[in-house]
C-alpha positions as CSV (number, residue, x, y, z in Angstrom):
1,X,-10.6,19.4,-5.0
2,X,-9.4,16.6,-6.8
3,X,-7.6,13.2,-5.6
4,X,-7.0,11.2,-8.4
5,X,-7.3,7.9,-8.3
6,X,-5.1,6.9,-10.6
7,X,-1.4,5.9,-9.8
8,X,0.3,9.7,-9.4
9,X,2.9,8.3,-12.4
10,X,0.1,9.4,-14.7
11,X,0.5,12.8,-13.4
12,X,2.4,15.8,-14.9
13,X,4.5,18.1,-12.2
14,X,1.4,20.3,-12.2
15,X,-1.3,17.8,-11.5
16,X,1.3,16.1,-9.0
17,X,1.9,19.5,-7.0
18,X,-1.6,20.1,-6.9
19,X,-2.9,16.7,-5.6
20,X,-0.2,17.1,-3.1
21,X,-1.5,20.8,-1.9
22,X,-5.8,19.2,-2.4
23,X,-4.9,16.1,-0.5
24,X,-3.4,18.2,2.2
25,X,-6.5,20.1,2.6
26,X,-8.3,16.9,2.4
27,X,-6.4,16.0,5.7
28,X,-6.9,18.7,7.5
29,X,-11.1,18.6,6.7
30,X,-11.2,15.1,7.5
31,X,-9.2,14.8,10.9
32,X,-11.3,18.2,11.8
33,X,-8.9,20.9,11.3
34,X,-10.4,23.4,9.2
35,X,-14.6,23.5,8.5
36,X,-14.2,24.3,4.7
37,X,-14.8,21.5,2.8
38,X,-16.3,19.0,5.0
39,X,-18.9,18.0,2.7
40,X,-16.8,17.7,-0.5
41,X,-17.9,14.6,-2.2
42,X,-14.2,13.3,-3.2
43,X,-13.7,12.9,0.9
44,X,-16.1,10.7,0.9
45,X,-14.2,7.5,0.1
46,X,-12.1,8.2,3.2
47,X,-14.6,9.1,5.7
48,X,-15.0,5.6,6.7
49,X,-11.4,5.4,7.5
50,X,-10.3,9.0,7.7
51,X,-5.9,7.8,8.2
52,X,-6.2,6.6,4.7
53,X,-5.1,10.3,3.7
54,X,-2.2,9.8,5.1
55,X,-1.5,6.6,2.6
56,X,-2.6,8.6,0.1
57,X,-0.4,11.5,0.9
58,X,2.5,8.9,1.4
59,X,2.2,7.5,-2.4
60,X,2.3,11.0,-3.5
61,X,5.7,12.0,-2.0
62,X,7.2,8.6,-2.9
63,X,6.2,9.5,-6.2
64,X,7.4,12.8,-5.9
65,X,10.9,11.6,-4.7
66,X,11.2,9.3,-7.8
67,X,10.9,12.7,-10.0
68,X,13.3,14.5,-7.3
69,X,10.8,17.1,-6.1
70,X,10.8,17.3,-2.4
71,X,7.4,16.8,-0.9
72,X,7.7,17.5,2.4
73,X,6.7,14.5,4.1
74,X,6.1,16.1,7.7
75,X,3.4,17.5,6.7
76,X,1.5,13.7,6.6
77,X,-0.3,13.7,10.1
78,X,-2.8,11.5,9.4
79,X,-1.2,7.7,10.4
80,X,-3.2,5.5,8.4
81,X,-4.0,1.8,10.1
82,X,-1.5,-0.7,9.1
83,X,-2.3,-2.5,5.8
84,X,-5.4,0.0,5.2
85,X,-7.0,-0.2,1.4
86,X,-9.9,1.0,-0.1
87,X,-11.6,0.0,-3.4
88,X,-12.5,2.2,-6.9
89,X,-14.3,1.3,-9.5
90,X,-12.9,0.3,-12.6
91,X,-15.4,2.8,-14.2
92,X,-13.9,5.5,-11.8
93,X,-10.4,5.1,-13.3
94,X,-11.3,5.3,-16.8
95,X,-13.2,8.1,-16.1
96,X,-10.5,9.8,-14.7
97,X,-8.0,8.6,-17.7
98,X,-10.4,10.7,-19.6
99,X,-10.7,14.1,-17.4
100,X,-6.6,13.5,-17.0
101,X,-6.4,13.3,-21.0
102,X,-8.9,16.8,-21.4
103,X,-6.6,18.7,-18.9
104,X,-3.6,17.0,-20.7
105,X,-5.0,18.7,-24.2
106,X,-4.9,22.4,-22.7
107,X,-1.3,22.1,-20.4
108,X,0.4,18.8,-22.2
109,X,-0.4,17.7,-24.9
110,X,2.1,15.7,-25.8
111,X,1.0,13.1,-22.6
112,X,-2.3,12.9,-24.5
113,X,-1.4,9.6,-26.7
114,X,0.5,8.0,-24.1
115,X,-2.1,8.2,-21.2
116,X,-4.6,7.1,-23.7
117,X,-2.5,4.1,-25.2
118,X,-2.2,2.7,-22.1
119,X,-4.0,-0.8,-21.9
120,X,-5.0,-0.8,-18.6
121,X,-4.7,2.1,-15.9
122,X,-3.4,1.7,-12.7
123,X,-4.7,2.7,-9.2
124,X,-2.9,4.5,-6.6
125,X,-1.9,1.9,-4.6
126,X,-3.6,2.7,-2.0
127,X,-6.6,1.5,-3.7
128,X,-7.9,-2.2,-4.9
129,X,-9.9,-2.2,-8.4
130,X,-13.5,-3.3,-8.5
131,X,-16.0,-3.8,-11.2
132,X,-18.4,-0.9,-11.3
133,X,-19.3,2.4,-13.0
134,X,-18.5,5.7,-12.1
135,X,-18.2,6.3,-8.0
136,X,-21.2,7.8,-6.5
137,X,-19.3,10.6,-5.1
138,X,-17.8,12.0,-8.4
139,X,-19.1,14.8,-10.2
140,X,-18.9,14.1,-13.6
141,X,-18.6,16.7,-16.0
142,X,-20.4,16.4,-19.5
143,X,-17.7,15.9,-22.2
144,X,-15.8,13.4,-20.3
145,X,-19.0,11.4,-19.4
146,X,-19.9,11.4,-23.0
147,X,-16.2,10.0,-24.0
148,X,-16.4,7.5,-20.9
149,X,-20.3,6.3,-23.1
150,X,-18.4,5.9,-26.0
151,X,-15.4,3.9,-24.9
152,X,-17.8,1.4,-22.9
């Protein structure tokens, strides 16, 4: 399961189609509709506020309208508290620029240079940027740890 952090712009129609179909499943475990999953570590940012999904899921489908895909937006159960935010780490995003850049070298590599020229990465707006590292609840993988060392 993976819910990027990063503003879904980023994304390429596969990554967007399957943060759509992970986040999904990520609101079904977290308002207690299915017991797979329940003690992924990416859920863990929304535990505390478990609606939030449904922000989450709502920036996704705008974005998918502005590329003309149709999300369908009835599936969005979760209603997330008015004005809800949560915070990432500024070490989290450019970790994730990194891991989105590896996948982008297999599947699209001409979004390589782009997503890496990019001066500063934006959240999905569901999310306000804090100093830090890497979140707590990622599981980083080796290469793109290594490449997240040398860029700091």
């Amino acid at each position: 399961m993976r819910l990027w952090s990063l503003h879904p712009r980023y994304l390429d129609a596969v990554g967007l189609v399957a943060c759509w179909r992970e986040s999904l499943l990520a609101q079904k475990v977290l308002i207690g509709k299915t017991r797979g999953y329940r003690h992924h570590p990416q859920l863990d940012r929304f535990r505390e506020h478990p609606t939030a999904i449904g922000a989450y899921l709502g920036v996704l489908a705008d974005e998918a309208d502005a590329r003309t895909y149709r999300f369908n937006r009835s599936r969005i159960v979760a209603v997330p508290e008015p004005g809800i935010r949560l915070t990432i780490t500024s070490g989290q995003l450019e970790y994730e620029r990194r891991r989105l850049a590896a996948k982008f070298k297999l599947r699209a590599p001409e979004r390589v240079n782009a997503l890496l020229a990019e001066r500063s990465i934006h959240p999905n707006p569901l999310f306000d940027v804090v100093v830090g590292g890497i979140e707590p609840w990622e599981r980083v993988e080796p290469a793109t740890q290594s490449d997240h060392e040398e860029q700091a």
